[in-house]
Residue frames as a rotation matrix with the C-alpha (Angstrom) as fourth column:
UNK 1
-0.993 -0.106 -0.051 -15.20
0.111 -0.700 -0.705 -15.47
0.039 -0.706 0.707 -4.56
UNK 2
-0.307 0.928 -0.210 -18.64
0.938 0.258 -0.232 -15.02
-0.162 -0.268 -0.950 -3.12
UNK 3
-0.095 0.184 0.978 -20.64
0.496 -0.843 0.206 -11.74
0.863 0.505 -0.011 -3.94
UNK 4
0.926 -0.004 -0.377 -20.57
0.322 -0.510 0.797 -10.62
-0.195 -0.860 -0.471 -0.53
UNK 5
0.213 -0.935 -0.284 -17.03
0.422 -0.175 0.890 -10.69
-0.881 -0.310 0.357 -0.52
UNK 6
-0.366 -0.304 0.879 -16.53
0.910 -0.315 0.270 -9.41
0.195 0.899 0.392 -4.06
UNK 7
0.623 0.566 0.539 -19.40
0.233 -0.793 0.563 -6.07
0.746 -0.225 -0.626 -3.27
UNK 8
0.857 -0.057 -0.513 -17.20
0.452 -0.397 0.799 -5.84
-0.249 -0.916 -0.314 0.06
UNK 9
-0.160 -0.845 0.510 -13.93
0.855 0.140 0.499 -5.53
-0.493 0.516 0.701 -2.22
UNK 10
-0.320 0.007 0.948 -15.31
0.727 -0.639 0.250 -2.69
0.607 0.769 0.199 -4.41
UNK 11
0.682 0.706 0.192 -16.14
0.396 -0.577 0.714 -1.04
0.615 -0.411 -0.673 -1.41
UNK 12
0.792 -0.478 -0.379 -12.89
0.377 -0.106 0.920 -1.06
-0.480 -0.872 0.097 -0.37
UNK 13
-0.269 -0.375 0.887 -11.56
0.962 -0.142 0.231 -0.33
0.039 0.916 0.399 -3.36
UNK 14
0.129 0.235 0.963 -13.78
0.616 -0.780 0.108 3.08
0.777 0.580 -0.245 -3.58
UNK 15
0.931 -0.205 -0.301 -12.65
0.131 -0.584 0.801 4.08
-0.340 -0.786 -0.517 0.39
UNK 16
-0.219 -0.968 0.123 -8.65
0.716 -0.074 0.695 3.60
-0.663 0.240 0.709 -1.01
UNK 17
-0.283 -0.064 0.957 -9.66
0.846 -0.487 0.217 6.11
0.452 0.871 0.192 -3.84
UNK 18
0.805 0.586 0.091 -11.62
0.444 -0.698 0.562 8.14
0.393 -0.412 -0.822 -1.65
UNK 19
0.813 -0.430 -0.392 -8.57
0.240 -0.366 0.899 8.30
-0.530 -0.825 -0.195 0.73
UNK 20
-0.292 -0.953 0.082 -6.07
0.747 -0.174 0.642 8.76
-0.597 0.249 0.763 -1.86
UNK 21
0.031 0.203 0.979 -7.84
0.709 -0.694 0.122 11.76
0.704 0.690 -0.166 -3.47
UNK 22
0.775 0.621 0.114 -8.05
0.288 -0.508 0.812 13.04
0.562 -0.596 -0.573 0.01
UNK 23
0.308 -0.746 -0.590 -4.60
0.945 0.169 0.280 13.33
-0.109 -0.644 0.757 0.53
UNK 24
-0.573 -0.427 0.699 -4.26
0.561 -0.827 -0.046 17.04
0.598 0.366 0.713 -0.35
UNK 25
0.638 0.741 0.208 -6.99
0.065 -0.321 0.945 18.04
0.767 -0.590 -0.253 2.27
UNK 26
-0.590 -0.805 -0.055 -5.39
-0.012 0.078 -0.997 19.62
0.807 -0.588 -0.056 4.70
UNK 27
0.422 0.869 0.258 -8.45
-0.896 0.357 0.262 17.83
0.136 -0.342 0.930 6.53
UNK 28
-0.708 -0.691 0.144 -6.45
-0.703 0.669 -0.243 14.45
0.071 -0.273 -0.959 7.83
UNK 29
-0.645 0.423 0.637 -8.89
-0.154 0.744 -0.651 12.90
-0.749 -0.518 -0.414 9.24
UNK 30
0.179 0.699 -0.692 -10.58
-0.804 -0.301 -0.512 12.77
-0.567 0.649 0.508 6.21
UNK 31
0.098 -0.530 -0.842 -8.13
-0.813 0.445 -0.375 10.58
0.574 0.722 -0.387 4.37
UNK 32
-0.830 -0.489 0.269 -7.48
-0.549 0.628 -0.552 8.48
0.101 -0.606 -0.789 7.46
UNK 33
-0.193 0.956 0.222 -11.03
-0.783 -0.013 -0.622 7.71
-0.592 -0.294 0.751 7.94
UNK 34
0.429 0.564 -0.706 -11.22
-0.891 0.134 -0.434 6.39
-0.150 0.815 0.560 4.42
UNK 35
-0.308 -0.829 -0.466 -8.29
-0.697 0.531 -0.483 4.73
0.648 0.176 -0.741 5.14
UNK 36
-0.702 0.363 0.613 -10.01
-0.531 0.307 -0.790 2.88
-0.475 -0.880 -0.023 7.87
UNK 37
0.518 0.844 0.138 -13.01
-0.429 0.396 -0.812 1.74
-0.740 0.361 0.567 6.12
UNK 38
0.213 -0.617 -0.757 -10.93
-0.784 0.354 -0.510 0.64
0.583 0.702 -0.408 3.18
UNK 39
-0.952 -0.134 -0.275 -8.86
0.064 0.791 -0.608 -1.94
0.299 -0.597 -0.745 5.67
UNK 40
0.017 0.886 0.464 -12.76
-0.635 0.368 -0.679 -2.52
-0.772 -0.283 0.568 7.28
UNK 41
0.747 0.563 -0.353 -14.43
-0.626 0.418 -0.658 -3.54
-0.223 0.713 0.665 4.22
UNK 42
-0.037 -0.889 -0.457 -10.95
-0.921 0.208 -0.329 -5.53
0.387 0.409 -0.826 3.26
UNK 43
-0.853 -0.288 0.435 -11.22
-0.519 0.555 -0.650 -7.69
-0.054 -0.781 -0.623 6.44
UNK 44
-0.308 0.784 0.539 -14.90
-0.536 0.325 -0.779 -8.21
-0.786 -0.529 0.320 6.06
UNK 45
0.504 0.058 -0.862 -14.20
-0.817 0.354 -0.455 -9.54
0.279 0.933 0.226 2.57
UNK 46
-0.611 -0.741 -0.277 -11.31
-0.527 0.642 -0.557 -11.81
0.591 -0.195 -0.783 3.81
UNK 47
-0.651 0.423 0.631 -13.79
-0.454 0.449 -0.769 -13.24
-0.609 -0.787 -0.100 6.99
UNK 48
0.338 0.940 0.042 -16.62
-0.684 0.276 -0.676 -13.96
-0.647 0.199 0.736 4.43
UNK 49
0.352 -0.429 -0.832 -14.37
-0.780 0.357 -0.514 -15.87
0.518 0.830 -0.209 1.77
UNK 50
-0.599 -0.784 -0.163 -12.75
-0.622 0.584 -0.521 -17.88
0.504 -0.211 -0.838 4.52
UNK 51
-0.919 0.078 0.387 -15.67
-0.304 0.486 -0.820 -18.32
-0.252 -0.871 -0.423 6.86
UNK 52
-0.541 0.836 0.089 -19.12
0.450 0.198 0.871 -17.84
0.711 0.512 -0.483 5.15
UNK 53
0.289 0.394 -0.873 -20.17
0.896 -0.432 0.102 -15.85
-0.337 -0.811 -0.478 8.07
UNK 54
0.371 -0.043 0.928 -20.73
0.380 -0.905 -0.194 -12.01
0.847 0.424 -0.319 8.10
UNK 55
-0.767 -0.636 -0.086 -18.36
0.301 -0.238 -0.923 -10.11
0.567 -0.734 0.375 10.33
């Protein structure tokens, strides 16, 4: 795995925590958000590993 894609992984890693601590906020969009960026940063790990290009 390339450090891009590894750094983009722990970044998705710390939105999924974010959004699963955020699930008692009775703030949704809070959790969803994170949840969003989480699957971002996921995808832009998966594009660099396959392509070598940044998204």
């Amino acid at each position: 795995m390339t450090p891009e894609a590894a750094q983009s992984l722990e970044i998705a890693r710390q939105h999924l925590a974010a959004a699963d601590s955020s699930i008692g906020v009775p703030i949704a969009f809070v959790a969803a958000r994170e949840a969003y960026l989480a699957g971002y940063h996921a995808a832009t790990a998966y594009v660099l590993e396959k392509t070598g290009n940044a998204v």
